[in-house]
Structure formats: structure tokens, C-alpha cells
N, CA and C atoms of all chains as a GROMACS GRO file, in nm:
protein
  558
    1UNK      N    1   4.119   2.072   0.595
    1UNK     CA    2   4.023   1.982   0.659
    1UNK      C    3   3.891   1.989   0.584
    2UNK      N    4   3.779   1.875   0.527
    2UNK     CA    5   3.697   1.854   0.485
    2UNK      C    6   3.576   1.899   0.555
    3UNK      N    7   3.509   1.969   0.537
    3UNK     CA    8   3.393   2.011   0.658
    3UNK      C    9   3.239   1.974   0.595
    4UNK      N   10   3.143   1.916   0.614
    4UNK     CA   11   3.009   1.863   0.649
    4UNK      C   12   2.987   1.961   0.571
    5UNK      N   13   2.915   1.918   0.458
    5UNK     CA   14   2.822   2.049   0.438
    5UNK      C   15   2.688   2.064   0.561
    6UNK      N   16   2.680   2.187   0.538
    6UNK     CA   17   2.536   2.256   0.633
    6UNK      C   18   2.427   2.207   0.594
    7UNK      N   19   2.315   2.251   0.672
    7UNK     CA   20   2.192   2.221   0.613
    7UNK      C   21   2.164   2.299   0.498
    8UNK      N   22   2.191   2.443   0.527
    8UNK     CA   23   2.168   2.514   0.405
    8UNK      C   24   2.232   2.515   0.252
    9UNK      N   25   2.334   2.470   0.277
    9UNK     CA   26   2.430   2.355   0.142
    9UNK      C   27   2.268   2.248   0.075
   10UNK      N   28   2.265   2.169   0.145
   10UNK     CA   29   2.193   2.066   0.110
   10UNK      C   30   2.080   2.145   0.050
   11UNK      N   31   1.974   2.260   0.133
   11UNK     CA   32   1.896   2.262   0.067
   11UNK      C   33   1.933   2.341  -0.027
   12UNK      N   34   2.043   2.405  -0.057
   12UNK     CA   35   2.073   2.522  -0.201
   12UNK      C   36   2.126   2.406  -0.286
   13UNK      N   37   2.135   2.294  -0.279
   13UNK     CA   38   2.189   2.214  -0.401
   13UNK      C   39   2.037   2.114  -0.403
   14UNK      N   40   1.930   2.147  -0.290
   14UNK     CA   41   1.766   2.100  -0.345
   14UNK      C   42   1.714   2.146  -0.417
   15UNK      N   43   1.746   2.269  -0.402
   15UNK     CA   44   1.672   2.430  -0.478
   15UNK      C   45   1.751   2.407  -0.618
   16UNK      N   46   1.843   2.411  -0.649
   16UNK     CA   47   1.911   2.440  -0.755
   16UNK      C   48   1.859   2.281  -0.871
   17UNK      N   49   1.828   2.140  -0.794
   17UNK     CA   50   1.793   2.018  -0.889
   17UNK      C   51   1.669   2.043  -0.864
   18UNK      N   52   1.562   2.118  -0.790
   18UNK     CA   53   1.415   2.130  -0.865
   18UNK      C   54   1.376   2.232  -0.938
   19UNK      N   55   1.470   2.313  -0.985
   19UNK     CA   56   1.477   2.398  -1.068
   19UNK      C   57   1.511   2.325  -1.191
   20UNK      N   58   1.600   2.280  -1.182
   20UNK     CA   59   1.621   2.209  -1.315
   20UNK      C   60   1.521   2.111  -1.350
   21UNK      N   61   1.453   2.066  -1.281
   21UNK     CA   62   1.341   1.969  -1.299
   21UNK      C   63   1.244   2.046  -1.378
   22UNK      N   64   1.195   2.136  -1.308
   22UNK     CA   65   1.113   2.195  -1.274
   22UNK      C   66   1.132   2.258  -1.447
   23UNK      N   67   1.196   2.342  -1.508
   23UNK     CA   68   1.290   2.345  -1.644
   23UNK      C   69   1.225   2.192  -1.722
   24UNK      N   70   1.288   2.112  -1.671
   24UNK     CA   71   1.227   2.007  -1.743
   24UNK      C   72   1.079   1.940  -1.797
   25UNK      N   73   1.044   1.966  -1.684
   25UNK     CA   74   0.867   1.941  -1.699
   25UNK      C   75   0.848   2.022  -1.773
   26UNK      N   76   0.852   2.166  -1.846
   26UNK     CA   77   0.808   2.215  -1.894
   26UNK      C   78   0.814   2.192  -2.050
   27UNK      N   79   0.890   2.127  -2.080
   27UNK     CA   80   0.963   2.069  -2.202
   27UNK      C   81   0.935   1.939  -2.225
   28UNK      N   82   0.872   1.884  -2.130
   28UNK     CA   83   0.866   1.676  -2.138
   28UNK      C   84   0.678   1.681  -2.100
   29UNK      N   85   0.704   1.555  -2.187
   29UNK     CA   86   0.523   1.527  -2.180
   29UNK      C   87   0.516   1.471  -2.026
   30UNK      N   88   0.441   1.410  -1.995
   30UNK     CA   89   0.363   1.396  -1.912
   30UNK      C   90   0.470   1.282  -1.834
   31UNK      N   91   0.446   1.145  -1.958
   31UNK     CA   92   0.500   0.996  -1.946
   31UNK      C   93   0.659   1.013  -1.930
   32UNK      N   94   0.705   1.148  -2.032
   32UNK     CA   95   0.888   1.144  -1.968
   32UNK      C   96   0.932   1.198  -1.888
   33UNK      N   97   0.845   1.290  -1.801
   33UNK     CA   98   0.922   1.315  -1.707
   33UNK      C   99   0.894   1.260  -1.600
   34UNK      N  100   0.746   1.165  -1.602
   34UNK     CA  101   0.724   1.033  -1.471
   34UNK      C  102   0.857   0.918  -1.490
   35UNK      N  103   0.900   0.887  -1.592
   35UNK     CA  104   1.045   0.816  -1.615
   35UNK      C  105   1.164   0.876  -1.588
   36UNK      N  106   1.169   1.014  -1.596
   36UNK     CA  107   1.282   1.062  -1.514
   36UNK      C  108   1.285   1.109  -1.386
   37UNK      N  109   1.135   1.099  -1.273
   37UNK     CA  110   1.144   1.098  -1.149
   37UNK      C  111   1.195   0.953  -1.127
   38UNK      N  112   1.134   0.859  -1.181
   38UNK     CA  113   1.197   0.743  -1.115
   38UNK      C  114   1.360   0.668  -1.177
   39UNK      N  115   1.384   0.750  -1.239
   39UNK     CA  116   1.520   0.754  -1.262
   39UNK      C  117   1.579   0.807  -1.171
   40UNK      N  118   1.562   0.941  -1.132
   40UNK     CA  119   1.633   1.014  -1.010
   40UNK      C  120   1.570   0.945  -0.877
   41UNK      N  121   1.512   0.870  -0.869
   41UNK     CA  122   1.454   0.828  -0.722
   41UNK      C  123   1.591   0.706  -0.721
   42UNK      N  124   1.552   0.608  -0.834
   42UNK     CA  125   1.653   0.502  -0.834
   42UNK      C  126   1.815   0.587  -0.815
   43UNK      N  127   1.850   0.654  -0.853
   43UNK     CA  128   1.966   0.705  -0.885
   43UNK      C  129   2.026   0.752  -0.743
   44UNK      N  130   1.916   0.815  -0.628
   44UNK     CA  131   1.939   0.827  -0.483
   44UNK      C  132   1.970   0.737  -0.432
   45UNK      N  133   1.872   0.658  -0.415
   45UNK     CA  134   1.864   0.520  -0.364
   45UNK      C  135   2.015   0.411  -0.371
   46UNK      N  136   2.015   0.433  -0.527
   46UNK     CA  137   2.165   0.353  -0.533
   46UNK      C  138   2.280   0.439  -0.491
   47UNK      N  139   2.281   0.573  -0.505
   47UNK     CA  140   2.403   0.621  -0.384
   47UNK      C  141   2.420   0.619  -0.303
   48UNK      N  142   2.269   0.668  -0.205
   48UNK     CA  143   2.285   0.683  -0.128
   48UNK      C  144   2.282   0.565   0.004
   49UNK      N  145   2.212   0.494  -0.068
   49UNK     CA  146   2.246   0.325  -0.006
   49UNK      C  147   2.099   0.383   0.082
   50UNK      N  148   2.001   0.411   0.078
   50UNK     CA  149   1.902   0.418   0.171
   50UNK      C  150   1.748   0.483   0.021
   51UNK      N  151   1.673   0.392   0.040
   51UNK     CA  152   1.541   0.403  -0.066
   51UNK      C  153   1.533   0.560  -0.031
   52UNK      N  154   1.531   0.630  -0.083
   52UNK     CA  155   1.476   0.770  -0.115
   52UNK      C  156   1.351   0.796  -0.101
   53UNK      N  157   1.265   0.706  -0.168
   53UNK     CA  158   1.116   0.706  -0.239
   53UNK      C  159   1.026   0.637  -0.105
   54UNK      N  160   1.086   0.556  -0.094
   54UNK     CA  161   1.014   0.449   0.022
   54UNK      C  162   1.047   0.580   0.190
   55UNK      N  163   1.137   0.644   0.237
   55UNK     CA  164   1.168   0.687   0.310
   55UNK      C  165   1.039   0.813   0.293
   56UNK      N  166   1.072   0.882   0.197
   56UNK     CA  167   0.992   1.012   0.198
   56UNK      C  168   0.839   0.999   0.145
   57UNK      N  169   0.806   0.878   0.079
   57UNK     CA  170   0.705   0.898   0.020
   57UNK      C  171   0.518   0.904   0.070
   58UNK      N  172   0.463   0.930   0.028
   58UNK     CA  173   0.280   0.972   0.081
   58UNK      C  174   0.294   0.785   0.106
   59UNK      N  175   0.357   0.698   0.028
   59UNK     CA  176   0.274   0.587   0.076
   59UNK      C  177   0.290   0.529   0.231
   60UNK      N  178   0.204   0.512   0.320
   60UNK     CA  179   0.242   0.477   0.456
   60UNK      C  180   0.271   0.306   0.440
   61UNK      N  181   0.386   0.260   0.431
   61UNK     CA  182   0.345   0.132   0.450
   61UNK      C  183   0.423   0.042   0.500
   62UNK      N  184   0.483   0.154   0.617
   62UNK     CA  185   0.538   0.092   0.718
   62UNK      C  186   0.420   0.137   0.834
   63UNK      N  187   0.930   2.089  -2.901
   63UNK     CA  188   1.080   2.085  -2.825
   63UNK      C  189   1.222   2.047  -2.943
   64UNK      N  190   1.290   2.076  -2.975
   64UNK     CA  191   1.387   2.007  -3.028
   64UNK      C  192   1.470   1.885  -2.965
   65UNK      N  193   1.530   1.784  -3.015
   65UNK     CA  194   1.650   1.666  -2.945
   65UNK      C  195   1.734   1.741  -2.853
   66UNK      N  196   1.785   1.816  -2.924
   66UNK     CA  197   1.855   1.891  -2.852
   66UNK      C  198   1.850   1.960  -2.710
   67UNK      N  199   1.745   2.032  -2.738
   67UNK     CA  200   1.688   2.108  -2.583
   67UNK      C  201   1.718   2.006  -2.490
   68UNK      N  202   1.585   1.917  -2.547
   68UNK     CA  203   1.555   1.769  -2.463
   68UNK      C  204   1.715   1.685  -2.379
   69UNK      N  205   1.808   1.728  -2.489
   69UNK     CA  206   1.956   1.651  -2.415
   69UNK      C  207   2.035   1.757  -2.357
   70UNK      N  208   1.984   1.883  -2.330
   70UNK     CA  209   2.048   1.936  -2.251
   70UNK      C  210   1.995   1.982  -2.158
   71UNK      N  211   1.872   1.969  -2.139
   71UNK     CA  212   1.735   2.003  -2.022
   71UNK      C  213   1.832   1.815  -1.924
   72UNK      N  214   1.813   1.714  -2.004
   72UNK     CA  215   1.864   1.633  -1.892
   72UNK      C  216   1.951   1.636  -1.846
   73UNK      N  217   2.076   1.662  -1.907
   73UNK     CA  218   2.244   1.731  -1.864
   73UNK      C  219   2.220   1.787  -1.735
   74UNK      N  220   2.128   1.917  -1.771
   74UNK     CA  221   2.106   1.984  -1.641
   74UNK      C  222   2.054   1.934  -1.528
   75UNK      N  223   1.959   1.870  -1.584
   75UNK     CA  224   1.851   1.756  -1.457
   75UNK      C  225   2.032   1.656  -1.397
   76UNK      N  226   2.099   1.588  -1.419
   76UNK     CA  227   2.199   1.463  -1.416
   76UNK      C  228   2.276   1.556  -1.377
   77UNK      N  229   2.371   1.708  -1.403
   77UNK     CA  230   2.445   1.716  -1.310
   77UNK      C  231   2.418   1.831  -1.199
   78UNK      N  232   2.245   1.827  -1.184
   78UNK     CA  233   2.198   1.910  -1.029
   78UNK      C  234   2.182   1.812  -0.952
   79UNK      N  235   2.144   1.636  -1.014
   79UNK     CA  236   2.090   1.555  -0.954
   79UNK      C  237   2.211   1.487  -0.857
   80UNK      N  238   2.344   1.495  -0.939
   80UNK     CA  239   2.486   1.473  -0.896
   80UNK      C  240   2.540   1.571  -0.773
   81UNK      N  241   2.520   1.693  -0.778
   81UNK     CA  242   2.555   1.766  -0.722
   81UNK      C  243   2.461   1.795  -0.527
   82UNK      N  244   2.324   1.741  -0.566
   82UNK     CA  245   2.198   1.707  -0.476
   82UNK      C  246   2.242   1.588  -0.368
   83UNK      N  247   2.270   1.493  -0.471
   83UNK     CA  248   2.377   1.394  -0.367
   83UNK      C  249   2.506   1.413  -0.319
   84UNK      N  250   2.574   1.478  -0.375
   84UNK     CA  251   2.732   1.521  -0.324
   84UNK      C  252   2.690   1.578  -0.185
   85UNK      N  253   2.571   1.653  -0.187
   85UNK     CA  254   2.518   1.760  -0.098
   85UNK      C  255   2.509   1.697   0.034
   86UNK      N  256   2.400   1.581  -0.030
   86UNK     CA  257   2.334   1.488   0.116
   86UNK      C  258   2.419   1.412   0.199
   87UNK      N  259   2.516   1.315   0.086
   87UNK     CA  260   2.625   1.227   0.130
   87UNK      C  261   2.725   1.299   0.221
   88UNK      N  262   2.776   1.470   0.209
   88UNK     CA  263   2.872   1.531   0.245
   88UNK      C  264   2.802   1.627   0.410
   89UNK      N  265   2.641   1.560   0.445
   89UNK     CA  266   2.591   1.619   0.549
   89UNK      C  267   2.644   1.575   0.664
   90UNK      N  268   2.635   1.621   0.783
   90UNK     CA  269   2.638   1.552   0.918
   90UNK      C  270   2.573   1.464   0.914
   91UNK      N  271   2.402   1.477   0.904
   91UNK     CA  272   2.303   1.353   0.925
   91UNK      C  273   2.364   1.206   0.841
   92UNK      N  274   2.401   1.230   0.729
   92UNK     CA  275   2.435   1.142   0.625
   92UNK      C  276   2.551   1.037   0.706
   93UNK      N  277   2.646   1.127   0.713
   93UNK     CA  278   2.776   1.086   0.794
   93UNK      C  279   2.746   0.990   0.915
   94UNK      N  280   2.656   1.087   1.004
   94UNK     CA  281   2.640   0.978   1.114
   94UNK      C  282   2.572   0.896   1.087
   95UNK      N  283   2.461   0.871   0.998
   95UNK     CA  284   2.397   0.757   0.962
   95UNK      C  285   2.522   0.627   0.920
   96UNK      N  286   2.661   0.688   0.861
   96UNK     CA  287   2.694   0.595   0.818
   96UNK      C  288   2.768   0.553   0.916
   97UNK      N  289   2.851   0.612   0.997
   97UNK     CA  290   2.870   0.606   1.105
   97UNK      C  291   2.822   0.492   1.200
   98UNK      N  292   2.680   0.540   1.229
   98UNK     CA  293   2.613   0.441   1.367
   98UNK      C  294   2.600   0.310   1.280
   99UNK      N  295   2.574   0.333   1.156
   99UNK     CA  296   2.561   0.186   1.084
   99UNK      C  297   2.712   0.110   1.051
  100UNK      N  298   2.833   0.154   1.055
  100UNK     CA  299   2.970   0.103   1.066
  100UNK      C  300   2.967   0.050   1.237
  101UNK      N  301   2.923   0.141   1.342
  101UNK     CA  302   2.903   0.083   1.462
  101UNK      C  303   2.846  -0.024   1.503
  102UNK      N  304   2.743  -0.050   1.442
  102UNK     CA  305   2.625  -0.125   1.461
  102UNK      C  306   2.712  -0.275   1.399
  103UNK      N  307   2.761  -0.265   1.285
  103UNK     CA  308   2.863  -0.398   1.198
  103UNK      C  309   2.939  -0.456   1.337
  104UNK      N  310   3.001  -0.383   1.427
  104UNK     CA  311   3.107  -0.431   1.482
  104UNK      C  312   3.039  -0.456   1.626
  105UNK      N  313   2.910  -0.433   1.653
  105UNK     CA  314   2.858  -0.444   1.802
  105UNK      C  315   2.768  -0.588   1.810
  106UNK      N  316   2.816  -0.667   1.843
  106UNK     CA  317   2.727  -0.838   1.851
  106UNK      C  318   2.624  -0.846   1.903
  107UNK      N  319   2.615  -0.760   2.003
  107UNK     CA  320   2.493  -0.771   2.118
  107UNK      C  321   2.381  -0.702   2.030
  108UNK      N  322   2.454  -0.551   1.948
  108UNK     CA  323   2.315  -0.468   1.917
  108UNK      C  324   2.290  -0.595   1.845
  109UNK      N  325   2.328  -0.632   1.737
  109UNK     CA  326   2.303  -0.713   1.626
  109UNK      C  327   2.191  -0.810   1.667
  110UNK      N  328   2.256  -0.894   1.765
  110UNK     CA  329   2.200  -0.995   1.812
  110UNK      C  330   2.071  -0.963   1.847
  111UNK      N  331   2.030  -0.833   1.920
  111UNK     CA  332   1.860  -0.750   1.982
  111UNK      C  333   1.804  -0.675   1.870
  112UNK      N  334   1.877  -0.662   1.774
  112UNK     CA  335   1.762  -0.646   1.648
  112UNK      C  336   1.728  -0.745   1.546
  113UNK      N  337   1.807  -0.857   1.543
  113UNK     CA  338   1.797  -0.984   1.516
  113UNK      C  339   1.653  -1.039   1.560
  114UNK      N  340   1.678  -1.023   1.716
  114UNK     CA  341   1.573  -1.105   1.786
  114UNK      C  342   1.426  -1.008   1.718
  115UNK      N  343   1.439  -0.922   1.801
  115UNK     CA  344   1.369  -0.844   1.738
  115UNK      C  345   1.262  -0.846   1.666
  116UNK      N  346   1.332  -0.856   1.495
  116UNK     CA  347   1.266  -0.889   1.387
  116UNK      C  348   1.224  -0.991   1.389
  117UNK      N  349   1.220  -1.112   1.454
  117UNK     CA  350   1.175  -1.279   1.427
  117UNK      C  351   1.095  -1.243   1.512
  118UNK      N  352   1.110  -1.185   1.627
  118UNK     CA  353   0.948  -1.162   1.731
  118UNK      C  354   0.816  -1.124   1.643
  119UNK      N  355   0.869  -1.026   1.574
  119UNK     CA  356   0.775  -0.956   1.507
  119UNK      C  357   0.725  -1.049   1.397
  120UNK      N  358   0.790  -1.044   1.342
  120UNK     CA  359   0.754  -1.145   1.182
  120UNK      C  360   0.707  -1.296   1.275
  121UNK      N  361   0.726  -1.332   1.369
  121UNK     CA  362   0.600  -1.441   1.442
  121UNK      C  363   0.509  -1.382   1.488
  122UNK      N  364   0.468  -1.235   1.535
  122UNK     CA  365   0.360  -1.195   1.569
  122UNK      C  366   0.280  -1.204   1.407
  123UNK      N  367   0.328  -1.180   1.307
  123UNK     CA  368   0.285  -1.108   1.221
  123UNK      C  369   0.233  -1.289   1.123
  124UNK      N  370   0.255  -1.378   1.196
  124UNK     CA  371   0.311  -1.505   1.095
  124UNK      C  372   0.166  -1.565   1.162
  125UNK      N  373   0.145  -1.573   1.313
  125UNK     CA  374   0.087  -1.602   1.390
  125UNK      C  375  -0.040  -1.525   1.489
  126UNK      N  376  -0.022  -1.448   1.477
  126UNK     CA  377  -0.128  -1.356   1.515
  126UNK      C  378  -0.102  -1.329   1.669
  127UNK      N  379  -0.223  -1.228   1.732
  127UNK     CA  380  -0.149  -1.207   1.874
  127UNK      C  381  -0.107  -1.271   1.996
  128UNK      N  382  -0.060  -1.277   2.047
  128UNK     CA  383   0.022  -1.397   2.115
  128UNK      C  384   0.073  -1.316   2.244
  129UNK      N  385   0.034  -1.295   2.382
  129UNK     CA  386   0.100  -1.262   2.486
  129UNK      C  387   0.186  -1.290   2.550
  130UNK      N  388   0.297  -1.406   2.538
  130UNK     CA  389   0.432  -1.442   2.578
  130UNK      C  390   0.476  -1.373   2.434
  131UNK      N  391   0.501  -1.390   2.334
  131UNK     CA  392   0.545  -1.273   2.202
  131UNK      C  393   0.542  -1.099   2.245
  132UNK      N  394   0.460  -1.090   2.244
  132UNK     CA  395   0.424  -0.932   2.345
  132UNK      C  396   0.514  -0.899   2.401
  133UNK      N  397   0.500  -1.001   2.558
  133UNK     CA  398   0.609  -0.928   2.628
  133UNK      C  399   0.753  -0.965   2.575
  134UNK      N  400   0.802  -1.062   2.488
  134UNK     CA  401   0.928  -1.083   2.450
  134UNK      C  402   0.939  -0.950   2.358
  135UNK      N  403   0.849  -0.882   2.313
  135UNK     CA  404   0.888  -0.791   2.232
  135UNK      C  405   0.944  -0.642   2.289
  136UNK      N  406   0.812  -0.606   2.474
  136UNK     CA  407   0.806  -0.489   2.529
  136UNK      C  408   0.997  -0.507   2.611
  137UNK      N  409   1.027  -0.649   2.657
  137UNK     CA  410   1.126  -0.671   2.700
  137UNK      C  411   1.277  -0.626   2.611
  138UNK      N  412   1.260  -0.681   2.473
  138UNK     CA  413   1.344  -0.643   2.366
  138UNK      C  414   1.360  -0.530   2.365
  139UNK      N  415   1.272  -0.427   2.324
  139UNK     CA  416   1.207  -0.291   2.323
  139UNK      C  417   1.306  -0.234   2.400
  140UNK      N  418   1.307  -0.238   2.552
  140UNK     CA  419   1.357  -0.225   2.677
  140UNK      C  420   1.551  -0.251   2.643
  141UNK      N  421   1.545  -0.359   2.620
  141UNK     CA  422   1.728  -0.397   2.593
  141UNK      C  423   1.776  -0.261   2.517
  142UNK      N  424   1.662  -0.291   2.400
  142UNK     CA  425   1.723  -0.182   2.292
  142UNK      C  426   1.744  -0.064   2.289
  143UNK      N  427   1.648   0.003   2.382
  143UNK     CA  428   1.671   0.144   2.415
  143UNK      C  429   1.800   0.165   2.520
  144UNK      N  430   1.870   0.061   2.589
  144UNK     CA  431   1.942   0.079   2.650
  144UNK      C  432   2.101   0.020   2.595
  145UNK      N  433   2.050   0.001   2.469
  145UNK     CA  434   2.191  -0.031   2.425
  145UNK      C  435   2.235   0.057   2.339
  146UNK      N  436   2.353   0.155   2.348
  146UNK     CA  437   2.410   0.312   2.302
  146UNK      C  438   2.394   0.256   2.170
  147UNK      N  439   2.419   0.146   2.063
  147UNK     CA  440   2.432   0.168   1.921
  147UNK      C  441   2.308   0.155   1.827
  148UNK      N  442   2.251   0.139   1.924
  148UNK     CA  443   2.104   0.121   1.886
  148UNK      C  444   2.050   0.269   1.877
  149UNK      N  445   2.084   0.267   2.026
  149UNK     CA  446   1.990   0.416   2.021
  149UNK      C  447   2.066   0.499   1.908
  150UNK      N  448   2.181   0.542   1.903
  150UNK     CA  449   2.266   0.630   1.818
  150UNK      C  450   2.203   0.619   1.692
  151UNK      N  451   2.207   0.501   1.644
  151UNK     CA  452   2.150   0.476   1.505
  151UNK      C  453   2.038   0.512   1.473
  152UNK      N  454   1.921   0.504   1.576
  152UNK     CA  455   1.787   0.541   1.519
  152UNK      C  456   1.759   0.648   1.567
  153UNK      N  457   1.867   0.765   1.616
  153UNK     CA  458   1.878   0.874   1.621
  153UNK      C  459   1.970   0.948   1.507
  154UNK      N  460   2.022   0.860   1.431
  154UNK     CA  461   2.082   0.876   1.324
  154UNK      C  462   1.958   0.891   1.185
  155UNK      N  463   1.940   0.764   1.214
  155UNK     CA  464   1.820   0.780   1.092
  155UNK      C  465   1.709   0.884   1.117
  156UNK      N  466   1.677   0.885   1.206
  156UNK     CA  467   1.552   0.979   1.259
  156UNK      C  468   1.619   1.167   1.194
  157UNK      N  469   1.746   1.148   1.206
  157UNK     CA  470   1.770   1.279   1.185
  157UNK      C  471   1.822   1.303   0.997
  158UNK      N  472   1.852   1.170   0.994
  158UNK     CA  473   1.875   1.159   0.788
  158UNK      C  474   1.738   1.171   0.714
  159UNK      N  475   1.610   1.090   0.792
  159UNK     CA  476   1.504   1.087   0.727
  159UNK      C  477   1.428   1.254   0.732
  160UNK      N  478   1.453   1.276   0.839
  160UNK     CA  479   1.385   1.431   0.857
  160UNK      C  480   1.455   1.513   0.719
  161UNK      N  481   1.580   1.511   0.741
  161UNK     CA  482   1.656   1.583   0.573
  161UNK      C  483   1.617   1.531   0.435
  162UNK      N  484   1.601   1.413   0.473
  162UNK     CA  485   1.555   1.391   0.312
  162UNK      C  486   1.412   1.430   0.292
  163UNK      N  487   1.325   1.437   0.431
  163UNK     CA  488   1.193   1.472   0.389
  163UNK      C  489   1.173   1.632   0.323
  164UNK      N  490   1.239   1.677   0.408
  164UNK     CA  491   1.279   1.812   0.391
  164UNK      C  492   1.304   1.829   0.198
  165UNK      N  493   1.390   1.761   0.192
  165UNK     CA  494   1.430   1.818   0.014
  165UNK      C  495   1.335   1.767  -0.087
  166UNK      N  496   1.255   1.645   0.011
  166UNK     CA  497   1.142   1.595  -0.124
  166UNK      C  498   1.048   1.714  -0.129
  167UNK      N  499   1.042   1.768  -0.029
  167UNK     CA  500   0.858   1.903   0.020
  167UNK      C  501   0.973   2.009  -0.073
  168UNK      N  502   1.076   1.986  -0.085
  168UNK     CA  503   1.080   2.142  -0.149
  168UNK      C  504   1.119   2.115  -0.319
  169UNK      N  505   1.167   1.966  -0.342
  169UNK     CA  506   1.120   1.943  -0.480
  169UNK      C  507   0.987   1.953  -0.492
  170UNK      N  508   0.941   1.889  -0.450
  170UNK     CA  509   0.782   1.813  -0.469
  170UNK      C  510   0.669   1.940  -0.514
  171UNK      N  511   0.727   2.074  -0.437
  171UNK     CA  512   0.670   2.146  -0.403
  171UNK      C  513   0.695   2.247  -0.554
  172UNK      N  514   0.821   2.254  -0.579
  172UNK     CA  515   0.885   2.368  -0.721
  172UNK      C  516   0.856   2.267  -0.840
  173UNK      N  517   0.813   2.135  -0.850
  173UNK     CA  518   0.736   2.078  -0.970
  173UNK      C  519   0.656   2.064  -0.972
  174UNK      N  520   0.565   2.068  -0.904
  174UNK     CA  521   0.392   2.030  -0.848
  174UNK      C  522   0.366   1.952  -0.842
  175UNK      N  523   0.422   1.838  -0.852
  175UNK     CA  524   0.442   1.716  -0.793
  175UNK      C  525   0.469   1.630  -0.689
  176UNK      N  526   0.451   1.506  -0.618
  176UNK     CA  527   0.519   1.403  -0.542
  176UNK      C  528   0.666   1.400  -0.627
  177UNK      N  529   0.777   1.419  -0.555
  177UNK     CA  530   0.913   1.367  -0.623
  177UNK      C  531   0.913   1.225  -0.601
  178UNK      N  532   0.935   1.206  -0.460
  178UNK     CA  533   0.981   1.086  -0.392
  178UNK      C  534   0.895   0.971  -0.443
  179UNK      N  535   0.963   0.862  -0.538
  179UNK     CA  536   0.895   0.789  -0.592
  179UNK      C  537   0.934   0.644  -0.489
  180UNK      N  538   0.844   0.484  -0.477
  180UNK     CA  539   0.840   0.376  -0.446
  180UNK      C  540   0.860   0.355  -0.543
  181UNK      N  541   0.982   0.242  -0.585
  181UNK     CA  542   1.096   0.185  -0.681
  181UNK      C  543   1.049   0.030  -0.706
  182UNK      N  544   0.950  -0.042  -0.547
  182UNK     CA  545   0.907  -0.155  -0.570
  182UNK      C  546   0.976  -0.199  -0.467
  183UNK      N  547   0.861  -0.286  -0.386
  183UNK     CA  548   0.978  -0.407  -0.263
  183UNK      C  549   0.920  -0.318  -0.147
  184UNK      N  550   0.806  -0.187  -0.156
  184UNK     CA  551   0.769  -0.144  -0.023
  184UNK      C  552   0.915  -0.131   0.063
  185UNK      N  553   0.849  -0.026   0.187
  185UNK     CA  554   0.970   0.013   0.283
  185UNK      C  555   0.994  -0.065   0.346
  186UNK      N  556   0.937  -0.124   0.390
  186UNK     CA  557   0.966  -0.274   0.482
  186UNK      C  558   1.000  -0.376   0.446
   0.00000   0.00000   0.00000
């Protein structure tokens, strides 16, 4: 039987892609790694069928 | 940096970023989101009271304030909370959005950055 991951699943596979980010920025200028947040924002968004960016983001504009 | 690094620093970024969604998609919250929204496809009535709904609004918003609009809206309001696929759903989302907020504060937070980017087209 297939079981849900947990919450704590989700956030150990959060932890584990801002690490790798996080890896990344340190290696990318400024301008490539603002192109690869919105690569990974788009990249949610189209899986997950729900805006990522628009859901979580500082802008209020709903 | 070398090319190299650079193409395997993203490897790593593309399959944590793969694995981040396997994560979310394979949650409860996720599930029932998709769930109440497969519900919501097959229920006429919800459809029909969030239908209305939105045209109330977008004439408040077209037209300015308007007190027969109002109460067609506090009345709607009223249907909607009492119709189970409604409610389910935005107890669905209410509990998907809380998780995703959750993983942006703890990216956002291990790059020093905002993760969660606006793609264009605003949330609304």
C-alpha cells in the first residue's frame, strides 16, 4: 500500500533542495541564480498545478 | 567556478528540486487538495455558488459599492459555507497553502533569500 508522505518527509526533501541551492548561490553570480529561482518557481507551479510564487510570496495581492 | 562545477551544482539543484515535489505531490494536504478539487468538477450546485460568486464580485469591483450586490454577496457567502464541497476545498487549500508556506520560510531562510517567486498574471 502507497502511504502519504508525512510532514516531516516534505520538510527533509525542503531541507535537502535548499541545501543544494544554497551550494549553488555560492558558485552563481547574482543574475544566475535569480534565473534559477524562477526556474524552480515555474517548475512547481507547472507540477504542481497551483502558482507556488503567487501562493507563498511577500507580494499581498490578493 | 569551472563549466563543470556549474553543471553539476544544477544536477543537484534539478534532482532535489524533483525529489521536493515528489515530496509535496505525495502529501495528505496535496492529495486532498486534489481530491476536493476532483469533487468540486462533479458538484453543479458548488460550481454554480462560486460561479455566482465571482461575477458578484468582479461587478462590485466593475461598479463600485452597491448594497443589493452586498447582500447578494453576504447571502452567497452563507450558501457557501453550507455547502460540504466548498467548505472541504477551502479547507483543503487552507491546509496545502500553510505547507507550502512552510517550505518557502525554510528555503527562503537557508539562502537568504525570498524563494517563492511571482511568475506574472498576479494571484488573482
Amino acid at each position: 500500500m502507497l502511504l502519504s508522505t508525512t510532514d516531516s518527509e516534505v520538510l527533509t526533501a525542503t531541507e535537502r533542495f535548499a541545501d543544494a541551492l544554497a551550494e549553488t548561490k555560492a558558485e552563481s553570480d547574482e543574475d544566475e541564480f535569480a534565473s534559477l529561482l524562477v526556474e524552480c518557481n515555474e517548475e512547481l507551479k507547472q507540477e504542481l498545478g497551483v502558482d507556488y510564487g503567487a501562493v507563498c510570496s511577500d507580494d499581498d495581492c490578493c | 567556478m569551472s563549466e563543470s562545477a556549474s553543471t553539476d551544482s544544477n544536477e543537484t539543484v534539478n534532482g532535489q528540486l524533483s525529489e521536493f515535489i515528489d515530496a509535496i505531490t505525495a502529501s495528505n494536504q496535496y492529495e486532498q487538495f486534489v481530491a476536493s478539487q476532483q469533487r468540486l468538477e462533479s458538484d453543479d450546485e458548488a460550481q454554480r455558488l462560486l460561479s455566482e460568486f465571482q461575477q458578484k464580485q468582479q461587478k462590485l469591483q466593475e461598479n463600485g459599492f452597491d448594497q443589493a450586490t452586498m447582500q447578494d454577496l453576504r447571502d452567497l457567502q452563507r450558501k457557501m459555507e453550507d455547502n460540504e464541497t466548498i467548505r472541504e476545498l477551502r479547507e483543503a487549500e487552507t491546509a496545502l497553502v500553510e505547507l507550502l508556506e512552510e517550505t518557502n520560510e525554510i528555503v527562503s531562510e537557508r539562502i537568504g533569500q525570498e524563494f517563492a517567486q511571482t511568475t506574472g498574471g498576479g494571484c488573482c
